[in-house]
N, C-alpha and C positions, 0 to 999 in steps of 0.2 A: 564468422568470428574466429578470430585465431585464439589455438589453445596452446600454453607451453607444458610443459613437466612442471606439473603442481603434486607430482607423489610424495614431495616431503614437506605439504602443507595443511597444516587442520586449519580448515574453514569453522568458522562459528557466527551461527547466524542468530543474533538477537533480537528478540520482539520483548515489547512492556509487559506482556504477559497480566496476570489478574488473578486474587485468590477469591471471584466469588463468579468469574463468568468464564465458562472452561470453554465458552467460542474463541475467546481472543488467543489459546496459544493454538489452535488448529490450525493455521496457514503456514506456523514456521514449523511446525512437525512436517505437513503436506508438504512444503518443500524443500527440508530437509533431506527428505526421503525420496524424493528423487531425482538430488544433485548427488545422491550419496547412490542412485541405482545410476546414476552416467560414469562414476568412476572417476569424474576430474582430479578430486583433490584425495590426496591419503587416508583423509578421515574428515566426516563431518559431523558436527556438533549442534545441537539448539543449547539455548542459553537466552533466562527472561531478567529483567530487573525485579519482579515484583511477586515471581513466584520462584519454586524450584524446576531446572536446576539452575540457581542464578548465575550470571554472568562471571562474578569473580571470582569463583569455586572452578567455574570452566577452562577461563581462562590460565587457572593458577593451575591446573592438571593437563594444559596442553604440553605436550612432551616433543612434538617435532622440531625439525628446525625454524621453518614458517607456521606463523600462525596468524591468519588475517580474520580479523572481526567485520562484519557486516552488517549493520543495524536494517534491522526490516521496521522501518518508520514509512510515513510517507515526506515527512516535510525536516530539512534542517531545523532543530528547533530546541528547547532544553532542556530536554532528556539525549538525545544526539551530542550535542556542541557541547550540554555542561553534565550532565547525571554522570553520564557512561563511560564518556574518556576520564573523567574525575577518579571513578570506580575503580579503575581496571589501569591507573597508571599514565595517563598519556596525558592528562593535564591535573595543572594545580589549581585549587580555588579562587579564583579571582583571575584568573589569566583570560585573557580574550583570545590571544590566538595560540596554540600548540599543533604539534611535529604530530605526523600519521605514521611514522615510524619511529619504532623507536628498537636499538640494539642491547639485549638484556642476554650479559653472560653469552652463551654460546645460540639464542635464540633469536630471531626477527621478531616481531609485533612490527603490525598491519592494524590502521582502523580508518576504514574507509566511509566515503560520504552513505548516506542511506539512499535505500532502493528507490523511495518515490520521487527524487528529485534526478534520477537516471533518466536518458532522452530515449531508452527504449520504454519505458512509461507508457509513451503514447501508444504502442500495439496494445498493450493489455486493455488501456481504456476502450480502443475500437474492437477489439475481440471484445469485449465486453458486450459495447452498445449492439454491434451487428449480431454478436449471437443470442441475442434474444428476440433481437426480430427475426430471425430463421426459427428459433423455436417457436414462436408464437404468431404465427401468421395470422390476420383476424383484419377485416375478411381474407384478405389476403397479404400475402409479406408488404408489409411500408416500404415505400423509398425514402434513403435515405434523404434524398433530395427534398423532399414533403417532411421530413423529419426536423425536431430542435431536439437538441442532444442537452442536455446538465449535465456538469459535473459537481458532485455535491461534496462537500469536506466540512466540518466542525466550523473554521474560525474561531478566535479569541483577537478580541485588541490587548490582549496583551503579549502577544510573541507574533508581528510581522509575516514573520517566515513561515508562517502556519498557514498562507494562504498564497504563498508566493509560488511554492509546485504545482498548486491548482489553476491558480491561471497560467502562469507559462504552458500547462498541455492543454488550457483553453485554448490559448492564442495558435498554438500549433496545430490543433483538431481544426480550428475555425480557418486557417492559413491554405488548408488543403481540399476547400469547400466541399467536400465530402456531406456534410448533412447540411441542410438549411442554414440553420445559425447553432450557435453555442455559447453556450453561458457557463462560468461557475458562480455555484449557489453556496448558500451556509449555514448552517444551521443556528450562529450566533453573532453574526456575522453580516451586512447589506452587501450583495442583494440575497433576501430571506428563501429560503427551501420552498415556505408555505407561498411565496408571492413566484413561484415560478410560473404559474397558468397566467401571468399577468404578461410575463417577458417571451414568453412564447409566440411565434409566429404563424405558428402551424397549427393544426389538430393534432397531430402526430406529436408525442413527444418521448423522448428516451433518458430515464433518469440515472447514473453511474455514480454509486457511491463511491468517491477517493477516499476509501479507507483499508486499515490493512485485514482486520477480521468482519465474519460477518456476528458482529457483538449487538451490545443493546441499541445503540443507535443505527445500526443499518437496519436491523430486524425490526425494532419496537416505535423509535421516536420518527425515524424518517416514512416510513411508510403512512404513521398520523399526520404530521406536515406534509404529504401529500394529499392528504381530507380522508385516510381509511378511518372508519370511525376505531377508536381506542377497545372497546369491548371486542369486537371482530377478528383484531391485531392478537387478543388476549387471546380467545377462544382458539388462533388458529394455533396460537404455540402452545396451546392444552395439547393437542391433537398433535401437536408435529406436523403440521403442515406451512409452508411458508406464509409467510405473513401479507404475500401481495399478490394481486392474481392478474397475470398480463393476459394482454392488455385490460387496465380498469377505465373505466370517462369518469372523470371528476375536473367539476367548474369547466365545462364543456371541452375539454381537453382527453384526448384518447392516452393513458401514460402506460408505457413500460418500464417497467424496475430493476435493476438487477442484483444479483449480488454482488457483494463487496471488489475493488480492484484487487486487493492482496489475496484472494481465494481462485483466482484467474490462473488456470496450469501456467500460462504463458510468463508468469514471475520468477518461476526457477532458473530461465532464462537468465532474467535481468540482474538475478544477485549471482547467479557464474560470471558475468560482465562486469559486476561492482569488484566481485572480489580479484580478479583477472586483471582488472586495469587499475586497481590499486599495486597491486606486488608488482607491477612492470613499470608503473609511474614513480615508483619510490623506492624501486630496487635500487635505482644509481643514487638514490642518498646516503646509501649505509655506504 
């Protein structure tokens, strides 16, 4: 990956953040922290919509010359396209399409597409899948080739795009026949989380939450859509212990679980490439 002189740019990396689930801002602190130990950019910043320190407080005390925002979402969708550019300047209410740059005073602003629809994605999801079959050999390490991979994400029919990054690194995992077959699943969404033992071709199965923290639904809802019983789930977060224990057999399928894609080290990566090929794609606009 090429790097230019980004010393006179604050990077700010925004997650939706949560004032009652303090999982959900852990992944942008964790990679906050070490885009900010490689030294790329001048200064790095976290900044959430929905808790402190919010986004337009951040962005209104960026003091360099560049400053590029980087949403850690997984999917194009309306907190990305309408919340945050709305927030922070870059679009007006009601507009459909608005400028990722924009020149204020003697400053740049940057706001680029979000991390999960990035085509380096696809490493984190197979670092994902494969390190957990390295971790959890039983009896011994699966082939992937014996293996069905999921990729599990939320869904809504009401925002499209909310399912549109999950299948494209479907179609691109499944492209490089690397595991058996592969599906993305949804939790609200066809085809259902709980009906994945159905779409499975194998005994082997590997499940990858596409999400960005590991918050209440990767920890609590997705592990019972997998058939762990709900009390179990409970008792294991008494205890601090994960809530899923690889490999589990449920409805005669062998599953592995993982944590979340946005807690993957391999994403610090992906947003020094978001923010890096934004300020070089939209420098020749200004």
């Amino acid at each position: 990956m090429q790097i230019d002189d980004f010393s006179n740019v604050t990077l700010i990396i925004v997650g939706h953040g949560s004032t009652s689930n303090p999982d959900s801002e852990r992944p942008v602190f964790q990679h906050a922290a070490e885009v900010r130990r490689r030294g790329v950019f001048g200064s790095v910043r976290e900044a959430f919509w929905k808790q402190a320190p919010f986004v337009t407080s951040v962005v209104a005390q960026a003091s360099t010359p560049r400053i590029v925002v980087v949403p850690m979402f997984i999917s194009e969708g309306y907190f990305t396209e309408e919340v945050i550019p709305e927030a922070i300047g870059f679009k007006h209410q009601g507009e459909v399409d608005f400028s990722r740059v924009q020149r204020r005073s003697e400053q740049s602003f940057y706001y680029s597409r979000p991390v999960g629809t990035h085509e380096s994605m696809t490493k984190v999801i197979l670092a994902r899948a494969t390190g957990v079959l390295e971790q959890f050999p039983f009896p011994r390490k699966a082939r992937m080739t014996d293996t069905t991979l999921f990729i599990a994400g939320h869904g809504t029919d009401r925002n499209a795009s909310s399912r549109r990054a999950i299948e494209h690194q479907a179609d691109i995992v499944r492209s490089s026949a690397l595991f058996r077959t592969v599906h993305a699943i949804y939790m609200e969404e066809e085809p259902r989380i709980a009906e994945c033992h159905l779409l499975a071709t194998t005994r082997n199965v590997v499940v990858v939450p596409f999400f960005i923290s590991d918050g209440l639904h990767v920890t609590e809802d997705i592990p019972v859509l997998l058939g762990e019983m709900h009390a179990a789930v409970q008792e294991r977060l008494r205890l601090g212990q994960p809530t899923w224990r690889n490999p589990t057999e449920r409805n005669g399928k062998l599953i592995w679980y993982t944590q979340s894609a946005g807690s993957e080290p391999l994403l610090a990566e992906v947003i020094i490439e978001r923010a890096s090929e934004s300020l070089r794609s939209l420098e020749t606009i200004l």
